[in-house]
Wavefront OBJ file of the C-alpha trace (Angstrom):
o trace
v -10.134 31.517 -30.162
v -6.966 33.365 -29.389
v -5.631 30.016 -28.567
v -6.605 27.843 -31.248
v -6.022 30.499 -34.007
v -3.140 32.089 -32.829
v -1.802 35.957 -33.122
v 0.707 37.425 -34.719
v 1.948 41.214 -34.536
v 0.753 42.301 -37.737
v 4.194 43.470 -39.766
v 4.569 46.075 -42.738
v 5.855 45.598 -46.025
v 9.465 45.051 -45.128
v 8.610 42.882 -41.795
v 8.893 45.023 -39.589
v 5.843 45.159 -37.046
v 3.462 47.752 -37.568
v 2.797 50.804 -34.905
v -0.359 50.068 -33.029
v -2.008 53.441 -34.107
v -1.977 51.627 -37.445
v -4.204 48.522 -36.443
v -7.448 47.590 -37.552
v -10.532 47.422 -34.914
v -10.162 43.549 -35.652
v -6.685 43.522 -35.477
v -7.118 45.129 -31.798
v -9.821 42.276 -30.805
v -7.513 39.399 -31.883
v -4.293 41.437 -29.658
v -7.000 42.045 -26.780
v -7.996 37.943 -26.971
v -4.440 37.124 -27.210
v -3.721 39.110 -24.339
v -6.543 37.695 -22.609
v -5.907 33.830 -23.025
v -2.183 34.679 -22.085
v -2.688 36.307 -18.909
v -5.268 33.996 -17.776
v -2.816 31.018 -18.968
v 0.274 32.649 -16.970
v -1.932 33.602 -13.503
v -2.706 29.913 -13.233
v 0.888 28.895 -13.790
v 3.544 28.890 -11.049
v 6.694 31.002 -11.031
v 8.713 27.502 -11.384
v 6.337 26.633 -14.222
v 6.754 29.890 -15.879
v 10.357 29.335 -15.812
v 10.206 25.812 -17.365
v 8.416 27.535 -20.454
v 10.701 30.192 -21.972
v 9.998 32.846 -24.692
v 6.823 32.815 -26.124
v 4.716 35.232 -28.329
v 1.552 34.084 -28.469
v -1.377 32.227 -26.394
v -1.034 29.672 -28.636
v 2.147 29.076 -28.343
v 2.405 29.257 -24.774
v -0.396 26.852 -24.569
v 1.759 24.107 -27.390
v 4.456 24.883 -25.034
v 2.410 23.870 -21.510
v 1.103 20.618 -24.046
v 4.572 20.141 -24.159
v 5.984 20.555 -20.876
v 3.553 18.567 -19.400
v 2.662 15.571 -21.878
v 6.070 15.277 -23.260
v 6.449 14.383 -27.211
v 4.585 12.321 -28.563
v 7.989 9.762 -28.129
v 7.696 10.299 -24.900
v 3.813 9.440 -24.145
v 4.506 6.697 -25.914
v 7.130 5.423 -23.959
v 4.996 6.543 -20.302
v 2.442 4.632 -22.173
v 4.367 1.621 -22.478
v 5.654 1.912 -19.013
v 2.379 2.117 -17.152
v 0.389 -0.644 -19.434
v 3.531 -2.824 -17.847
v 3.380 -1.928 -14.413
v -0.327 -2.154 -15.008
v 0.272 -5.903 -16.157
v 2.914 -6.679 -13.462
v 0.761 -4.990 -10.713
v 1.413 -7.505 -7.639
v 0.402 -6.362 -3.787
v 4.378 -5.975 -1.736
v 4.969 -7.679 1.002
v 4.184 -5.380 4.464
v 1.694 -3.025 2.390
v -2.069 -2.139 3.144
v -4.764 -2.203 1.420
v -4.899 1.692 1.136
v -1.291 1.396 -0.448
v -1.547 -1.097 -2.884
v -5.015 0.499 -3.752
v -3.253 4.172 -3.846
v -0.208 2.799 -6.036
v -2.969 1.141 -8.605
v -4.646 4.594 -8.720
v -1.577 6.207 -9.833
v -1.271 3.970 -12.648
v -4.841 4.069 -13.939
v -4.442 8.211 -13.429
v -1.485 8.214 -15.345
v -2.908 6.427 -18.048
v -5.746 8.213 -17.923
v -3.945 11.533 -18.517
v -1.867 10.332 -21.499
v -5.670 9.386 -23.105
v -5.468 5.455 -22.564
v -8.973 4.555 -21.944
v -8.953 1.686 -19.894
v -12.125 -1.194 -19.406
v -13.732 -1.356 -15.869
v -13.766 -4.992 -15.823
v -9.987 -4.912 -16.932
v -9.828 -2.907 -13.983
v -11.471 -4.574 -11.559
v -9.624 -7.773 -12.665
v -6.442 -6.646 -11.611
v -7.518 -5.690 -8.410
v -9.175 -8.945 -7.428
v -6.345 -10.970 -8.207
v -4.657 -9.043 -5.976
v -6.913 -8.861 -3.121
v -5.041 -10.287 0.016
v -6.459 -13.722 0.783
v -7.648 -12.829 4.426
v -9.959 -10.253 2.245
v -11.531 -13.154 0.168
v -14.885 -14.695 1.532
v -13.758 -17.723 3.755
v -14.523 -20.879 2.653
v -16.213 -23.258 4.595
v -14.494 -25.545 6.752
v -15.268 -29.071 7.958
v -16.052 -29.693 11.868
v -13.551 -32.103 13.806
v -15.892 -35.093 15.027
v -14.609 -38.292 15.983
v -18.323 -40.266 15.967
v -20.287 -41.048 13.110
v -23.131 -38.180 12.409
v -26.428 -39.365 9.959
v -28.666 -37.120 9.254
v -32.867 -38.255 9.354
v -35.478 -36.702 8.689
v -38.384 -37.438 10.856
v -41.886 -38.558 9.100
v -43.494 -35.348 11.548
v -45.405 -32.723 9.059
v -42.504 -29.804 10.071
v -39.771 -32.565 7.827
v -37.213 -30.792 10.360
v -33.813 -32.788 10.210
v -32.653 -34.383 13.040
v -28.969 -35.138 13.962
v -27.766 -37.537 16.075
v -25.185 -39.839 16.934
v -25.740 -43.296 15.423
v -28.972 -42.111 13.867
v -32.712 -40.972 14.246
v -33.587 -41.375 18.432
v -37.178 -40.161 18.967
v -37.803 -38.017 22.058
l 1 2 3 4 5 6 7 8 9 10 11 12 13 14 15 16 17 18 19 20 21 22 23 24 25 26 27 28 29 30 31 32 33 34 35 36 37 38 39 40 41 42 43 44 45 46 47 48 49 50 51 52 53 54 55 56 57 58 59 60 61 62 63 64 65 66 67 68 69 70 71 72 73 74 75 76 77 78 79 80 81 82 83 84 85 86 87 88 89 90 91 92 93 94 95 96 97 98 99 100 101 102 103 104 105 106 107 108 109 110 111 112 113 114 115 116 117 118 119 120 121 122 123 124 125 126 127 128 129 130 131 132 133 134 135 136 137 138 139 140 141 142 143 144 145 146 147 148 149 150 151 152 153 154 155 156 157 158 159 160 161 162 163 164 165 166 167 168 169 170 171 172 173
């Protein structure tokens, strides 16, 4: 609650904050929540994270702050947004990469859009990858066998109806 509600130092008349001794026993649960969310909020930061945020008095506002710092303005998602729906569209395989690669790079792309709340279609999905597929992936299609003669195919009149091939036509045995 401490984050979604916020806390504020309770102040006096003239705005200046009020001596703890003063406080209210729900005044000291709200500082004690605060004080919570913020320390758990800062122990899973790093020190170069910390840094990135500056001043802050409140969980809240340290948590608007990591919102911030991480998603960017809403300008900003917007404009990843538009960036990754186009490399999604222009997604093509590069010459000299694997599999794993192209399938890795793709990833990054669906994560990304992921994170900034763009919910994406599995058979969108999957579509893009299968036009992408390298060809020696694809099934192979059948191909015709080099024979200079002329092949017929008969069936003999036995009760098995088993074809018979041969060269010219039906021989019996």
């Amino acid at each position: 609650m401490a984050i979604v509600d916020g806390f504020e130092n309770p102040k006096d008349e003239s705005g200046k904050p009020l001596p703890t001794t003063s406080w209210t026993k729900e005044i000291c649960k709200k500082a004690q929540a605060n004080a919570k969310a913020t320390t758990t909020l800062q122990c899973g930061l790093s020190k170069d994270q910390l840094s990135k945020i500056g001043p802050f008095n409140s969980a809240k506002e340290l948590w608007e702050k990591l919102i911030e710092l991480n998603e960017g303005s809403s300008d900003s998602r917007r404009a990843k947004k538009d960036l990754l729906v186009e490399q999604l569209q222009n997604f093509t395989m590069r010459q000299n990469e694997t599999v794993s690669q192209m399938h890795g790079r793709f990833k990054e792309i669906v994560n990304g859009l992921h994170v900034i709340g763009e919910k994406l279609d599995n058979r969108d999905l999957e579509g893009h990858m299968a036009k992408e597929c390298p060809n020696k992936l694809k099934a192979p299609q059948p191909q015709p066998v080099p024979y200079g003669g002329k092949l017929s195919l008969h069936y003999m009149s036995t009760t098995l109806g088993e074809p018979q091939l041969s060269e010219g036509g039906w021989k019996p045995h």
